[in-house]
Every structure is written in C-alpha cells, then in structure tokens.
C-alpha positions in Angstrom: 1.9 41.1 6.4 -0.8 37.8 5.8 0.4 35.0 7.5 1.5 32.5 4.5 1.1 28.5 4.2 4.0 27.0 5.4 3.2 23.2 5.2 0.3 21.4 4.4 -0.4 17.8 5.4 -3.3 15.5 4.5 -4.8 12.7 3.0 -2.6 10.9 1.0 0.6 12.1 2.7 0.0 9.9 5.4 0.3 7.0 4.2 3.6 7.7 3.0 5.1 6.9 6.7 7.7 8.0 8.0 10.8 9.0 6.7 14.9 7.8 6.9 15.8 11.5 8.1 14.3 14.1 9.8 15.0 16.6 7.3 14.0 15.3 3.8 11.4 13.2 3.0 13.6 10.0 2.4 10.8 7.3 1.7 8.2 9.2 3.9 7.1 12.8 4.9 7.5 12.5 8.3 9.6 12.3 11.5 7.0 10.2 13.8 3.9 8.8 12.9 3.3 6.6 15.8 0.5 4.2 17.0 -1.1 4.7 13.9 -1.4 2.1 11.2 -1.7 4.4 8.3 -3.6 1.9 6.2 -6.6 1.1 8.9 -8.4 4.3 7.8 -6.5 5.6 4.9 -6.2 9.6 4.7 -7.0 9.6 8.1 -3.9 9.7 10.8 -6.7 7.5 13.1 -4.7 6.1 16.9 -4.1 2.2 17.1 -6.0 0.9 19.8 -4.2 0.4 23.4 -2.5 -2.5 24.1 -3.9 -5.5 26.7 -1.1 -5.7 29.4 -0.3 -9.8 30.4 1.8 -9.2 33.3 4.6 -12.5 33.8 7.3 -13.6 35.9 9.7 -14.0 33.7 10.4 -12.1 29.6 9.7 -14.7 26.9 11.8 -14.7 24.1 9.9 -17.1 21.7 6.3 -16.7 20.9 4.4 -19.5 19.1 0.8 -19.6 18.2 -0.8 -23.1 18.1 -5.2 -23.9 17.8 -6.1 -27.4 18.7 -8.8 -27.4 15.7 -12.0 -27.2 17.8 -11.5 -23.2 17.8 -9.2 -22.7 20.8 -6.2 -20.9 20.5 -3.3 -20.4 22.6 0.4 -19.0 22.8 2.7 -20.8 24.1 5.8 -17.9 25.6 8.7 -19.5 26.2 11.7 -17.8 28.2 14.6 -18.9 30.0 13.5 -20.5 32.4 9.9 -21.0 32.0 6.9 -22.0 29.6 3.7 -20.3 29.6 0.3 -21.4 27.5 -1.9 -18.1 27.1 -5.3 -18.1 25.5 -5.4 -16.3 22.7 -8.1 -14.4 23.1 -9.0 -12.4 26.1 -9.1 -13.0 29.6 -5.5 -14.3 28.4 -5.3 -17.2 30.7 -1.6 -17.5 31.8 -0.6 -21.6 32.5 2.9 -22.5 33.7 3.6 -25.3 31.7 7.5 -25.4 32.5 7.3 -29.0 34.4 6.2 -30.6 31.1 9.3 -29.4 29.0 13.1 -30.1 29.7 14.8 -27.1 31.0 18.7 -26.0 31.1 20.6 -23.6 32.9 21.5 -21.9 29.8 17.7 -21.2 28.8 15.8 -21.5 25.4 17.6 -20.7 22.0 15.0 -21.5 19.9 11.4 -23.0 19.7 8.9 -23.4 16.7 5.6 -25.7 16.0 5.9 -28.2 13.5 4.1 -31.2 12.6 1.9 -31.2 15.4 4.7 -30.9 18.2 6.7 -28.2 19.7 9.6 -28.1 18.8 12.3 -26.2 21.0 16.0 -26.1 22.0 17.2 -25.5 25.6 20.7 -25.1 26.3 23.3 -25.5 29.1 27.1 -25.3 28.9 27.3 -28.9 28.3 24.5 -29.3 26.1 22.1 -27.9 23.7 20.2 -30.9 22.2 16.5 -30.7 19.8 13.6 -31.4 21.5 10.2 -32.2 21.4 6.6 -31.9 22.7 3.1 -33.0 21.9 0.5 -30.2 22.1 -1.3 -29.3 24.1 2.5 -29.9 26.0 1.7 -32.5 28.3 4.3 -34.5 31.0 5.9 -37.4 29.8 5.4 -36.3 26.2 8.8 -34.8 25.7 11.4 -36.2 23.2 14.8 -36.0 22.0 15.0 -35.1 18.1 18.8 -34.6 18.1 21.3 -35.0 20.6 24.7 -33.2 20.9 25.4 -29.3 21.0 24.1 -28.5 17.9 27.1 -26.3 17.0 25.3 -23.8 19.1 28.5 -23.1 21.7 29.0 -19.2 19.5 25.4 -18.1 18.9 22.9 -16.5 21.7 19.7 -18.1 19.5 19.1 -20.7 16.8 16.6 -19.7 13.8 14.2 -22.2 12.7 12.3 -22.5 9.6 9.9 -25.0 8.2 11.2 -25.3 4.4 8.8 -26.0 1.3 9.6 -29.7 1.4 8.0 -29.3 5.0 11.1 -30.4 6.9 12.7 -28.6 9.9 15.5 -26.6 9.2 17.4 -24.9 12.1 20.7 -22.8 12.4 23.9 -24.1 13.9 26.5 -22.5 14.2 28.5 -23.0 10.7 25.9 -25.8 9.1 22.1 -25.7 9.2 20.7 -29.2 10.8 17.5 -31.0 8.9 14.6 -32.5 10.7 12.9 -35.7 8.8 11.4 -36.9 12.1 9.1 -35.3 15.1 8.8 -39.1 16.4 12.4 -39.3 17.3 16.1 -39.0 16.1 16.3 -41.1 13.0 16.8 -39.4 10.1 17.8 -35.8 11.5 21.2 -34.7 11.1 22.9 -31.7 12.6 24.9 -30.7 9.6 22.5 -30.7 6.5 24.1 -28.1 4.5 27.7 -26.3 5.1 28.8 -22.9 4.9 31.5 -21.3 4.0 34.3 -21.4 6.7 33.8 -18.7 9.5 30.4 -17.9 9.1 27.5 -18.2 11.4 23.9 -19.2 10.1 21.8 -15.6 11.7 18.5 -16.7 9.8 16.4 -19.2 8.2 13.7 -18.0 5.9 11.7 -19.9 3.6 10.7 -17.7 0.0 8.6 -21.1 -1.0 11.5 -22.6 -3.3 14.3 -22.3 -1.6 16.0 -22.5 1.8 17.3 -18.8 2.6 20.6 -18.9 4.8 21.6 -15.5 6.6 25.3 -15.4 7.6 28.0 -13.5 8.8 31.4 -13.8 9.8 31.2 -11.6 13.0 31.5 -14.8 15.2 30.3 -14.2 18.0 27.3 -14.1 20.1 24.8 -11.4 18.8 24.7 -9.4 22.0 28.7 -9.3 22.1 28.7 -8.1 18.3 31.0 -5.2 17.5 30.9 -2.7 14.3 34.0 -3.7 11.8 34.4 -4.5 7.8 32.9 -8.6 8.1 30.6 -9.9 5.3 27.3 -11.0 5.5 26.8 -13.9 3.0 22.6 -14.7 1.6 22.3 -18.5 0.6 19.5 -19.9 -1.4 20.2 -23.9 -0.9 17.6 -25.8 -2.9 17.9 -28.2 0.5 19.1 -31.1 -2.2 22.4 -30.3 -3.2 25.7 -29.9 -1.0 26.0 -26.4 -2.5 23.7 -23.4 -3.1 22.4 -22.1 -6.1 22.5 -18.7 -5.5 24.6 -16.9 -2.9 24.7 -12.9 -2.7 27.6 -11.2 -0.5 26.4 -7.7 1.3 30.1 -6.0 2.0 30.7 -3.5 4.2 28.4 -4.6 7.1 29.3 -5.7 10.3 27.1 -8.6 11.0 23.1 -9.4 10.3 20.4 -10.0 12.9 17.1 -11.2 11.4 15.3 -12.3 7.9 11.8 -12.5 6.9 9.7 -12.8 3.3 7.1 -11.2 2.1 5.6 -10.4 -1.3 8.0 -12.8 -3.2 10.9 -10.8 -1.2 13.0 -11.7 1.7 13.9 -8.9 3.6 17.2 -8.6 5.9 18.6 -6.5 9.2 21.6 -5.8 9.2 24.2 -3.2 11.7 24.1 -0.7 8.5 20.4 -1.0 7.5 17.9 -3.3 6.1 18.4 -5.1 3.1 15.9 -6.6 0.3 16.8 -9.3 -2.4 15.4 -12.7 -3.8 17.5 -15.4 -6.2 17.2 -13.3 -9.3 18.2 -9.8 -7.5 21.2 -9.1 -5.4 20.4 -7.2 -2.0 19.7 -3.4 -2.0 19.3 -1.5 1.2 16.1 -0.8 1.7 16.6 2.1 4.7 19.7 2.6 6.3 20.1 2.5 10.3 23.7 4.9 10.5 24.0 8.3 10.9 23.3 11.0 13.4 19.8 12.4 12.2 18.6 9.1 10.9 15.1 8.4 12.2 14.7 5.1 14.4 17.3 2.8 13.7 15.2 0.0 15.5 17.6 -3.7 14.6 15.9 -6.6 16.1 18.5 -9.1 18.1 17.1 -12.3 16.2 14.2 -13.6 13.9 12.4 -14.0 17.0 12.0 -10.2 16.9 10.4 -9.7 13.4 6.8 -11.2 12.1 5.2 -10.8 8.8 1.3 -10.7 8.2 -1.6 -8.3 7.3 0.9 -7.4 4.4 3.9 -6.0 6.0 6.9 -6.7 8.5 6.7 -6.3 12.1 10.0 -5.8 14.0 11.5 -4.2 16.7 14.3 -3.0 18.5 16.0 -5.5 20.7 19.6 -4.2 21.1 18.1 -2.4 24.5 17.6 1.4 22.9 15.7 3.7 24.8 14.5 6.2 22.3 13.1 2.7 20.4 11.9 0.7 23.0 8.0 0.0 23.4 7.7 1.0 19.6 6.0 -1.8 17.2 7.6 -0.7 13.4 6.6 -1.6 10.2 6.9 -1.6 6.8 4.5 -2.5 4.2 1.2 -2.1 2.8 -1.9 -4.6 3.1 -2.6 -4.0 -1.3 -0.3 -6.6 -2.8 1.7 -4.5 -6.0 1.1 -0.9 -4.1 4.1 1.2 -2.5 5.3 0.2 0.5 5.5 2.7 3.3 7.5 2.3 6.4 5.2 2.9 9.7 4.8 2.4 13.4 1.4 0.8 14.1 2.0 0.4 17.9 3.4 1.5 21.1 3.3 -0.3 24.3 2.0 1.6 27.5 3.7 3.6 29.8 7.3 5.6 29.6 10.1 3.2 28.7 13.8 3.5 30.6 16.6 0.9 29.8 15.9 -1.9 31.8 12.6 -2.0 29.0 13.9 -4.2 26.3 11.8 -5.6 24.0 12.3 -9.9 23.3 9.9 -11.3 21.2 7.6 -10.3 18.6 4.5 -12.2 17.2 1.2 -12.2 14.7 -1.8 -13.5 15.3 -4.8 -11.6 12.9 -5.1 -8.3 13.8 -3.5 -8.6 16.9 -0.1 -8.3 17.7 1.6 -9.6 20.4 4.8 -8.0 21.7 7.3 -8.8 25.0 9.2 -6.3 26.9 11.1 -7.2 30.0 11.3 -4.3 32.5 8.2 -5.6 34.1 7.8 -9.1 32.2 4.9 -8.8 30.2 3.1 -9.4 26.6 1.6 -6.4 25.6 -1.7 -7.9 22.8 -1.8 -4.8 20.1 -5.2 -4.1 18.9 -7.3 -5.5 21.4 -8.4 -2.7 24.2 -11.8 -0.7 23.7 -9.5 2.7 24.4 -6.9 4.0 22.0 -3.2 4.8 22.0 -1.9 8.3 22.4 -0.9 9.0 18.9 2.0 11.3 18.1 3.3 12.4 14.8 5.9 14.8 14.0 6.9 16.4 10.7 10.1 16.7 8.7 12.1 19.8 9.9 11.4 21.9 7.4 14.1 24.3 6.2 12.6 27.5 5.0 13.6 29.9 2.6 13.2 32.8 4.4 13.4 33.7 8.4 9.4 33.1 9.3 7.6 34.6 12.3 5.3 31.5 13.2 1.7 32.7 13.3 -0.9 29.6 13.6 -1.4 25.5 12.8 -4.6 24.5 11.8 -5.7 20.9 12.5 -8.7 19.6 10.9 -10.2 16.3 12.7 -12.0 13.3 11.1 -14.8 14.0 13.4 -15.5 16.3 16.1 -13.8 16.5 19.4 -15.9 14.4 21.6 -15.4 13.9 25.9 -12.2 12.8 27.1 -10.1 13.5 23.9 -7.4 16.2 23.8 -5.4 17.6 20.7 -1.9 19.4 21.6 0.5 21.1 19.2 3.9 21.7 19.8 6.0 24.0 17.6 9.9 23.5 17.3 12.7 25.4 15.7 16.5 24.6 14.8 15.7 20.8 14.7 13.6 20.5 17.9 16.1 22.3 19.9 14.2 25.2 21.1 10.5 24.9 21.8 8.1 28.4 20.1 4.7 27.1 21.3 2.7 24.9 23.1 -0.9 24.4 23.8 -3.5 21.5 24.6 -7.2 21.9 23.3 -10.0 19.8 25.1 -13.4 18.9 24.1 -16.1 21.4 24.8 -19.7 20.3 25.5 -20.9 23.2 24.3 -19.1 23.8 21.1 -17.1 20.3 20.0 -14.9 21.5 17.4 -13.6 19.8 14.3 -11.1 21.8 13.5 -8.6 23.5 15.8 -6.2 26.4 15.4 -3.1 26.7 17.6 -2.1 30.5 17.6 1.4 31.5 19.4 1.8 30.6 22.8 5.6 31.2 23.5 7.3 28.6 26.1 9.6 30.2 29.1 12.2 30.5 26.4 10.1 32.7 23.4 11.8 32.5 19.9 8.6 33.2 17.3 11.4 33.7 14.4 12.2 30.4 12.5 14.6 29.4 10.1 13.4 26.0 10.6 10.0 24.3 11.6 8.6 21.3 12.8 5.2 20.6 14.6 4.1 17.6 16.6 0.4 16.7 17.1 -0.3 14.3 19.8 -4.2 13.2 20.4 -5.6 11.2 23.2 -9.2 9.2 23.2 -9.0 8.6 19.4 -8.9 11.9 18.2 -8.0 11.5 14.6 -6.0 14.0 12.4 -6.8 14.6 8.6 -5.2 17.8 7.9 -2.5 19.6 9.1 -1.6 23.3 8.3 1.6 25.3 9.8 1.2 29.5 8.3 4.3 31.9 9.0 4.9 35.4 8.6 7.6 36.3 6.1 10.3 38.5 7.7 12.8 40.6 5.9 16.0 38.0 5.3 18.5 41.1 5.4 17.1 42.2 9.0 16.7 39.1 10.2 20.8 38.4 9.6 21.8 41.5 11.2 
C-alpha cells in the first residue's frame, strides 16, 4: 500500500503559533515553535538569532532603559543589592553604580525613569521609602520622594506606572501612592486612591485615559501565594476622583501577577490564565494556564517580568519552572487589526535546571533583554551573528486509523549550507515512545533543500501509530517552510487484535 499524507505544514500555518494544548489546535497548530518569531520572515519557520551573554554578580530584577540625548544608551539593572549601568549596545559595558543609590537589606521592590530621574524603592524591615536619582546616577544626587513604608510590609515588589497626566503612580499595598514631584516630597502622597478592603495593588498599567489597578485579595507576598477561590478586582480610576469608574471582578482565580497594554487592550496574568479587557469590555481569558496537557503555562512573578513593543507582549516564567525557564513568549502580531498568534521568539543559551529562574524582562528595539539567575546574567535577544537552535513540535495528532509511519519530508527556505543540521524526531502515544530519529548535515557536494527522513527505529521500535507527532530542530539558521509526515494505512480490525 502507498504511503498516504498524514499532515502537512507550511506557509501560513506558522504564523498561527502555538497552541493551548498539545492535542487540538486551540489558538495555534502547534506544540513548540521556539526561537522563532513567526513574523520576521513570514511563511518561513526562520531561527531567532543567539542571544549576547552579559555575565554579573548578582540577578537584576528591574530593567530600565534610559539615552542621555546625544545618542548613548544605557540600562541601568538593578537587583538586590546592587546597580549596574550597561551600554546598550555592544561591548555591553558593565558599571557598578551601587555607591551612588541608597541600599537596604531588604533589596529593590521597584524602580522606573521618570522625569529625567530614577526613580526606585529599596526596602528593609524598617523601611521602604521612594527615592530618587539624577541620570546618569551620580553620588550625592540621591533624594527622598516619600518617606514611610509605603504600605509595602505584604508585597515582594511595587508596580510603577507613569499615568497620562504624566504623574508617578506606584502600588502600595491597599492604596496606590501619587508622585507630583521628582525634586522632593512635597506634593506626593502615599495613599492617592483606595481599594476596596483586603486587596493588594499587583499592577499599574496605563491604557492612555485611565489608571488601570490590578488587585487581589490573596494577601500575601507573591512568592508565598497559594491556589484558593480569592478575587481579583480591575480598576480603571480616572486619577481625579476618590472612586473608579469602572471596576471588573475576575472570580474564580487565585491571585494575579502582572498587567500590560497594548492595541487599546490591557492584558492580565493571572494563577488560571491570562486575561484581556478594557473599560467598555469585562475580562475574558485569553489562554488558560491549568490543566495537565496544557502547553507552557509560563506566569511572570511581577510586571517587571512582562514588556510590550514590536506589537506584541513579552513575558516569562518567573515562578522557577523548569520546563519554562530560559523561554522568551509572546503573543501578538507587528500588523495593528491582524490576528494575534501566541509565540516564542527566544530562548536563552544553554540547558536550564532549577536554580535558573528568570527575573526581569525588557525592550529595547529589536532587542530584547532578558535576566536569569543561575549564573547572573542578561542574556540581549537578537543581537549575535549566529542563530538559536530552533525547535518546533506539532500537535499530537490522533489518527483515524492505526498508521505504519513511512517518511517526513522537510522542505527548507534555502539549501543546507556548512555547519547547519536538520533532525526529525518521530513520537507516538503523546511523545511517550520515540519511532524514529535521524540528523541530516550539509553536504558539499550535494546541499539539499529538501530533506526526507525515512524510518529509523530507536532501541525501542514501534512503526505502528495511533498517534503522531514530529519535532524538527535546525542548527546554523536552517529554516523550515514545509513540513510533510506520510503513513501507511493498516487494517484497524488487525491492528486491535
């Protein structure tokens, strides 16, 4: 019997991302579609470039990106217990800046630049004050905005947002403070707006009109958070009134992380899933995080962890997950009005393990920058001359018969050239038992285009499948356009005796 088409892959499918499940193609047709930003080269499953490694002492959890307007950029990375200034562009100049700022035992909760200054809040059992800082940050420059503890005692960070009418706006605890003043402490007041009783500000966002508020009622640190029926409360405060215009309840969750807008939108993480909504619509969930064979339910800890730009959201995991960690994800498309696609651009380097957490997340043009702490370091997406290993998996496709697996074809966007490698992997009863393997190379002699993977049975051969899914991972750039998985039919009363 002639092998049949099993699946079939290509142009337009990929930049319908990746999918909720790995069985149904829930918002996207695959499992994995990684280090690939499936709008650079549209059609074309085309590796991110590598990462630039900045290797630190210590994990920053704030990143902020400040140019002194005569075409110098810099970062300034902020962690616990130190400050670094970065050039922006390469070599990456690293500058320990800490002896300029005012440091706490308790570390940083929050930084941001505004009005010239940054503008940051270090903490200690005794006190978490507002501070600030000329820039470039410079020694005997550094203020106090607001004294006292900024109702910060319950909270592990403190969002900050510039709002419309250009003041500072900044989480604490059960109120959200107002800054008037970088100059000094007149006019700022700790408790500019109210919530509701029990309820913890978890994000600030901006949507251009109206202060957003994210609360819950899970009070308690972020990192100490358990599961449980709490509410998570959206405020749109017109930053005028002592009340809020709008205010949308999500039941059911157990506490939100992060917030950010885009496209008129303001997206929200929360323990269940993400959330969308604006003033006129209530929140939906966008992609839901629960459930066994749910694809990467990446929550960032804090808004820290999630940056819009380029036309989509950046986030990534920072509850510590292993399967998740080193991933960049995304969700988005750069074509204002076109469907959205959910994505993973970027991966950092290497093999993760636990002690890899991910901290603090950042854009900056086509680069982003990204933190993880195992060894501290900012990992600068989009800026090496080599590329990421890409690696994309399909959906486990259930088939209607039993199938002997025959071939995959995969058809490249150009030939294989030196140094680049294509493998094919092919997996049965939802990637538990492996029916072939093999790697192709390039071949000076005949560089191939497209590629076909016969049967090449593992130590444990099981060609019969009731269920399918193939992973293609490339090194050097190699860059998919068509994928191809054939099968031979086999006799569905046999097979079942």
């Amino acid at each position: 019997m002639k092998p049949v088409k099993l699946f079939e892959l290509k142009g337009q499918d990929f930049l319908h991302g990746t999918s909720a499940k790995v069985s149904y193609p829930y918002g996207g047709l695959f499992q994995t579609l990684s280090a690939c930003d499936i709008f650079d080269d549209p059609g074309v499953a085309r590796p991110t470039l590598a990462p630039t490694q900045i290797t630190l002492g210590t994990a920053p959890k704030i990143l902020n990106s400040w140019d002194d307007g005569a075409g110098n950029g810099y970062v300034y990375a902020h962690s616990d217990s130190k400050l670094y200034r970065i050039t922006k562009d390469s070599p990456y100049t690293v500058t320990d800046v800490t002896s300029d700022i005012t440091t706490r035992s308790g570390g940083i909760l929050g930084a941001i630049i505004w009005r010239g200054k940054y503008v940051y809040a270090p903490a200690s059992p005794a006190t978490t004050d507002l501070r600030a800082n000329v820039l470039p940050v410079a020694l005997a420059s550094d203020i106090q905005l607001l004294g006292g503890a900024l109702n910060a005692s319950n909270v592990d960070d403190v969002p900050m947002c510039i709002g419309s009418d250009t003041y500072l706006y900044w989480g604490a605890g059960n109120v959200v403070g107002q800054a008037t003043n970088e100059s000094g402490t007149t006019g700022n007041v700790v408790n500019a707006f109210a919530l509701d009783t029990g309820f913890t500000t978890r994000a600030l966002v901006n949507d251009g009109r109206y202060l957003v508020i994210i609360a819950d009622n899970n009070a308690v640190p972020t990192a100490q958070r358990v599961p449980g029926n709490y509410l998570i409360k959206v405020y749109f405060w017109d930053k005028h009134n002592s009340f809020a215009d709008v205010v949308w309840d999500i039941k059911g969750d157990s506490y939100a992380t992060a917030a950010t807008f885009l496209d008129g939108n303001v997206y929200i993480w929360g323990y269940n899933g993400k959330y969308v909504c604006n003033s006129a619509s209530r929140p939906t969930m966008l992609r839901p995080f629960l459930g066994a064979y749910t694809n990467f339910p990446a929550r960032p800890k804090n808004s820290y962890q999630v940056a819009a730009g380029n036309g989509s959201l950046y986030w990534m995991d920072g509850m510590g997950t292993t399967s998740t960690a080193g991933f960049v994800f995304a969700y988005g498309n750069p074509i204002a009005g076109q469907q959205k696609s959910f994505y993973q651009p970027y991966i950092d380097n290497g093999p993760k393990t636990a002690s890899d957490k991910q901290q603090a997340l950042l854009v900056i043009g086509q680069n982003i920058w990204s933190v993880e702490t195992g060894t501290p370091s900012i990992y600068v997406h989009n800026s090496a001359t080599t590329y990421s290993q890409l690696s994309l998996e399909t959906l486990d496709y259930q088939l209607p018969v039993p199938h002997k697996y025959a071939f995959t074809k995969v058809a490249l966007a150009e030939p294989l050239s030196s140094g680049q490698t294509v493998q094919v992997i092919v997996d049965t009863n939802r990637g538990t038992n492996t029916v072939s393997t093999e790697i192709q190379s390039y071949n000076a002699s005949n560089p191939k285009r497209e590629l076909k993977f016969d049967l090449k049975p593992s130590s444990t051969p099981s060609s019969t499948l009731d269920s399918l899914d193939v992973r293609v991972i490339t090194t050097g750039g190699a860059a998919p356009v068509r994928i191809t998985g054939y099968g031979i039919p086999q006799d569905d009363n046999a097979a079942a005796q």
